[in-house]
C-alpha positions as CSV (number, residue, x, y, z in Angstrom):
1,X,111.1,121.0,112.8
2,X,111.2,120.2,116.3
3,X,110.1,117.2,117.8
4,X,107.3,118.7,119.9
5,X,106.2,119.5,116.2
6,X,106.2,116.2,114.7
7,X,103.3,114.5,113.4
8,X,102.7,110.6,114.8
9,X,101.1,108.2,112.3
10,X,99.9,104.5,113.6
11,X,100.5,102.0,110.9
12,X,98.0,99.0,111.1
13,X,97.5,95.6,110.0
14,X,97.1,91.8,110.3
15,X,100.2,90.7,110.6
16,X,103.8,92.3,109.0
17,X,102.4,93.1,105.3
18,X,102.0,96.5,106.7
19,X,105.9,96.6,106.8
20,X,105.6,97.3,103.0
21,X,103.7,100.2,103.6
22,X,105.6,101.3,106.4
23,X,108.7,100.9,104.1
24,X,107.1,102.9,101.4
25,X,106.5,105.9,104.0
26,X,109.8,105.8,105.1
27,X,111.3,106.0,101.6
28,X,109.6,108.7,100.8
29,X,110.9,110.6,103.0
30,X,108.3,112.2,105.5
31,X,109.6,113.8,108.8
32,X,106.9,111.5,110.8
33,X,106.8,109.3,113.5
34,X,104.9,105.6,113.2
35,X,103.8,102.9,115.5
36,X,103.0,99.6,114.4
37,X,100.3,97.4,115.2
38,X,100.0,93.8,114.1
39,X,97.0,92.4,115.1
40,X,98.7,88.8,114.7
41,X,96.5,86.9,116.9
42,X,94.0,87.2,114.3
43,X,95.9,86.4,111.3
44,X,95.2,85.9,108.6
45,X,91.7,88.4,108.4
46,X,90.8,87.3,105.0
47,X,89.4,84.0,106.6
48,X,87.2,85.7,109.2
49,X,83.7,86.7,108.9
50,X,83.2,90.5,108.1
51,X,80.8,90.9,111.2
52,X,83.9,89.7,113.2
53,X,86.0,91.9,112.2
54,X,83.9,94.9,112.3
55,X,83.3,94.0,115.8
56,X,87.2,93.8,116.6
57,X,89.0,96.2,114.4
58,X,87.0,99.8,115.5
59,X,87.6,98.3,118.7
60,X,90.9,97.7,119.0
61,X,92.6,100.8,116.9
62,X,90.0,102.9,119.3
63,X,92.4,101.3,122.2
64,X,95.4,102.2,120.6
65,X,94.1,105.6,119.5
66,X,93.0,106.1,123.5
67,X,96.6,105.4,124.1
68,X,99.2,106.3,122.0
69,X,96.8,109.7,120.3
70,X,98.5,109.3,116.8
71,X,97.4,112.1,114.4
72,X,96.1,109.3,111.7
73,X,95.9,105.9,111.6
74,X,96.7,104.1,108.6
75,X,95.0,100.7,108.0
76,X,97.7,99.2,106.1
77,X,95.5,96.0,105.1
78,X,93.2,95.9,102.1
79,X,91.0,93.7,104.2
80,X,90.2,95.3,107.1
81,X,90.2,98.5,104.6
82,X,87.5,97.3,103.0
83,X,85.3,95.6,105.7
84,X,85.7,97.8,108.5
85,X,87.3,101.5,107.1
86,X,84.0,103.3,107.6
87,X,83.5,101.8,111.3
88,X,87.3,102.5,112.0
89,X,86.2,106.2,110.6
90,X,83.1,106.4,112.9
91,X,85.0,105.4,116.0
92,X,88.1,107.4,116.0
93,X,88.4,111.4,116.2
94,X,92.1,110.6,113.8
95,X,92.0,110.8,110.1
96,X,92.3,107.3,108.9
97,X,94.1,106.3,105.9
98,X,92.8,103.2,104.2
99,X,94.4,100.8,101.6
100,X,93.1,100.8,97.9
101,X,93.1,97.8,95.5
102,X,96.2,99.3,92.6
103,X,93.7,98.5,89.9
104,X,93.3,102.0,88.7
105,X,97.7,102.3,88.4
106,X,97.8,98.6,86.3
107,X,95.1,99.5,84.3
108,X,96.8,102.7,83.2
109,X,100.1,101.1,83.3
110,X,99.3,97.9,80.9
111,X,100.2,97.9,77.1
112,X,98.4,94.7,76.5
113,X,95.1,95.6,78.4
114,X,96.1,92.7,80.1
115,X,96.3,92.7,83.9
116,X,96.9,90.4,86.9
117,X,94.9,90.7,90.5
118,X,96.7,88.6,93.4
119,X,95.1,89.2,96.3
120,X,93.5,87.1,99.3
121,X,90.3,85.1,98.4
122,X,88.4,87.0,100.2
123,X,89.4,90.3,98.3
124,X,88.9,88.7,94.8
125,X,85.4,88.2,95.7
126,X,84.3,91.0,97.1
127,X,81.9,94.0,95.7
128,X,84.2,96.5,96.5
129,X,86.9,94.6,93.6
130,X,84.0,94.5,91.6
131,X,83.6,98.1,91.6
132,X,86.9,99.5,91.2
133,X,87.3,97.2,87.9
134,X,84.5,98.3,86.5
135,X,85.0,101.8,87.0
136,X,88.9,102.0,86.3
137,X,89.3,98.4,84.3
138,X,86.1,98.4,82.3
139,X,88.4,97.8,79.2
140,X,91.0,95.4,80.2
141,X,91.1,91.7,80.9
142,X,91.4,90.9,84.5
143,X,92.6,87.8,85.8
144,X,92.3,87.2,89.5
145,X,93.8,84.5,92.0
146,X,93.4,84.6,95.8
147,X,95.8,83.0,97.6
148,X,95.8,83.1,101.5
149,X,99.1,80.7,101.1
150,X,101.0,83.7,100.3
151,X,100.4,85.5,103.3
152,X,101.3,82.6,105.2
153,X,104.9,82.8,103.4
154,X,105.5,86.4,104.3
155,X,105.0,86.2,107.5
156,X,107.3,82.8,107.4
157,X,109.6,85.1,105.3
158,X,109.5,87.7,107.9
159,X,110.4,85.5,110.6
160,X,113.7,84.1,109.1
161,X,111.8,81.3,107.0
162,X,112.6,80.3,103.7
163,X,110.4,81.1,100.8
164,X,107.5,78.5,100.2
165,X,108.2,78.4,96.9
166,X,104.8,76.2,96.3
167,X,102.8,78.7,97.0
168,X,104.8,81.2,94.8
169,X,104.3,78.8,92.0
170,X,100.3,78.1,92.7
171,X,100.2,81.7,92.6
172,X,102.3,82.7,89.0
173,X,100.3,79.8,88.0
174,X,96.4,81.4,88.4
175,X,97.8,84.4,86.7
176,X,99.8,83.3,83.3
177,X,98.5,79.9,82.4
178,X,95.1,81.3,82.8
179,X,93.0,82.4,79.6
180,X,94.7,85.6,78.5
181,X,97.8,85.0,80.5
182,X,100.3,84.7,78.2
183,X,99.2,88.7,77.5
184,X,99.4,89.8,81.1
185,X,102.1,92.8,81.8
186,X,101.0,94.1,85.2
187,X,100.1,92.3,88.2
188,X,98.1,94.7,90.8
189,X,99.4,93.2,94.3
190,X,96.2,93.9,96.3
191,X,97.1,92.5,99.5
192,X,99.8,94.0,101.7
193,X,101.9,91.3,102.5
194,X,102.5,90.0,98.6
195,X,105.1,93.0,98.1
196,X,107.4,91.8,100.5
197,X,107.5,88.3,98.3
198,X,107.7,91.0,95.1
199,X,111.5,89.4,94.2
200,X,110.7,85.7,94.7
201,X,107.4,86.3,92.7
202,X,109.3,88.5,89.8
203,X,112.6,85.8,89.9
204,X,110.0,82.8,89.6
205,X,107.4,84.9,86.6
206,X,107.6,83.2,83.5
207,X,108.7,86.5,81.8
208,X,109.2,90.2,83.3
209,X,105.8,91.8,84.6
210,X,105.3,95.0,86.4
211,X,104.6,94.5,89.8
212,X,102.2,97.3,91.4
213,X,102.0,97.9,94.8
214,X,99.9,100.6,97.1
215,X,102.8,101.6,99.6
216,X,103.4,104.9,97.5
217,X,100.1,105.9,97.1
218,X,99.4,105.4,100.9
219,X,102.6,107.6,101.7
220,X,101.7,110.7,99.5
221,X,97.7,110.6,101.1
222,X,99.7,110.1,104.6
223,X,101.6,113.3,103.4
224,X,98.8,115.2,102.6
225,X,96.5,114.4,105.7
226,X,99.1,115.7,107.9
227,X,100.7,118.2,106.0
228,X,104.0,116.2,106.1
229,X,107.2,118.4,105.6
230,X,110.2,116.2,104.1
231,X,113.1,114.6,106.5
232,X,113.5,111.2,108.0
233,X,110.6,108.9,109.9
234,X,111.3,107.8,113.0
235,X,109.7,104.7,114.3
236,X,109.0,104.2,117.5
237,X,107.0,101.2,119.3
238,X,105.7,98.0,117.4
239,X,102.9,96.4,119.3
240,X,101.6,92.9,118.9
241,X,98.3,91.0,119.6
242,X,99.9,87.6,119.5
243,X,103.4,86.1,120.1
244,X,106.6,87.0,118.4
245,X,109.5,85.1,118.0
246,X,113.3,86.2,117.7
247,X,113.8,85.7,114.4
248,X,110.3,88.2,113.6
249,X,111.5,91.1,116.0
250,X,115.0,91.2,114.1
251,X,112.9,92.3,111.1
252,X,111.7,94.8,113.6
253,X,114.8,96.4,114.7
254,X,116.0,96.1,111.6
255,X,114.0,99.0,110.0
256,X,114.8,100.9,113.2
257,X,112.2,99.7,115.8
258,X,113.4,99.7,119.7
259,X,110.3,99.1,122.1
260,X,108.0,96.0,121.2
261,X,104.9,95.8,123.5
262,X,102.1,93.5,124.1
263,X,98.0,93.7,123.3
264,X,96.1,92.0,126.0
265,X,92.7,90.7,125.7
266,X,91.0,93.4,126.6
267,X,92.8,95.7,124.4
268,X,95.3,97.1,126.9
269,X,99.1,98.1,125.8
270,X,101.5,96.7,128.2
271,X,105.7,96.1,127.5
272,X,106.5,92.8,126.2
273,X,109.1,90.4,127.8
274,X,111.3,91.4,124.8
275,X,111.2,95.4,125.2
276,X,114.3,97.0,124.0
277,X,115.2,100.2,124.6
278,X,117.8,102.2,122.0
């Protein structure tokens, strides 16, 4: 495939939990090329009100889409996926690719009929969880925790931090010393940050779990949307609505990133002090 040919995917989110799904993309294999957006300024979205962020979210990827002209956008943030997909949808000409809640997976995937929810607060509570557990959970015993601490630790993690192992522990906590916890086998991570703690949380478990993430899922509806051929993603430009330090853009080159860039206020893309060119 030429690269005149290649499709270009924008990965989205609060902050770097969309790494996790742009990792999972990558591993499987897709010849694609993705931008990143972390829309850091914000962070974390789980404590903002919904109108907020319907307000600012169709807003801002409509910036983005105007220009970089991706071929889809993937909202790589249960959040904003649930508050403001539809918006997002209405605003944009792009497909966009939305993050699920892996309740339907760890409800298949449980022997005990047992199963663990960490996610933010606000995602615990919301409808839309609601819904998906009674339509693919009905049966099982679901225990649920929010934590907005732990999205606070990835990003920490992410930007050369060690791992705040309080929060690990409040977390492990909510989920196997609750009623039914001593039962639990699969814990639905339902926030896109939380896989990137997946080995603290697994090394810290009081016994082996199955830890369930959405990355995968995300990368095979990318595949289809686009009618991905295999090969290798290339990723291009990471764009950021707040500051970045040193320590954060090394994650950044690391998975092969070359050209950071700023989001001003108003939405405009413009090269960052710390634009690298490979």
């Amino acid at each position: 495939m030429s690269a005149t040919q290649r499709k270009r995917a924008l990965v989205f989110d609060s902050g770097v939990g969309g790494l996790s799904v742009l990792d999972a993309i990558v591993n499987a294999g897709l010849a694609v090329d993705l931008d990143y957006v972390a829309d850091n300024a914000w962070l974390p979205y789980g404590e903002k009100p919904d109108a907020a962020l319907v307000a600012r979210v169709p807003a801002l990827i409509r910036a983005l889409v105007d220009e970089w002209a991706p071929d889809a956008v993937v909202i790589a943030c249960n959040t904003a996926s649930t508050i403001a997909l539809d918006a997002v949808r209405a605003a944009i000409a792009a497909p966009v690719v939305g993050v699920v809640p892996p309740i339907k997976p760890a409800a298949e995937a449980t022997k005990t009929g047992v199963i663990g929810l960490l996610a933010t607060p606000a995602t615990v509570a919301r409808p839309y969880t609601d819904e998906l557990i009674a339509k693919f959970a009905a049966d099982k015993t679901v225990i649920r925790f929010g934590s907005t601490a732990l999205v606070d630790a990835a990003e920490r993690v992410l930007a050369g931090g060690e791992v705040n192992r309080e929060a690990v522990a409040e977390a492990l906590h909510g989920l196997f010393d609750a009623p039914g916890g001593d039962r639990l086998d699969v814990v639905a991570l339902a926030c896109t940050h939380f896989p990137l703690l997946r080995d603290a949380l697994a090394i810290a478990a009081p016994r082996p779990v199955l830890w369930l993430d959405s990355g995968a899922a995300i990368a095979r509806r990318l595949k289809d949307v686009l009618a991905l051929g295999d090969g290798s993603a290339r990723l291009r430009r990471a764009a950021f609505t707040g500051p970045v330090n040193a320590r954060l853009w090394l994650a950044f080159e690391a998975r092969g990133f070359s050209v950071r860039a700023r989001i001003e206020a108003g939405f405009s893309v413009v090269p960052d002090t710390g634009e690298r060119y490979g």
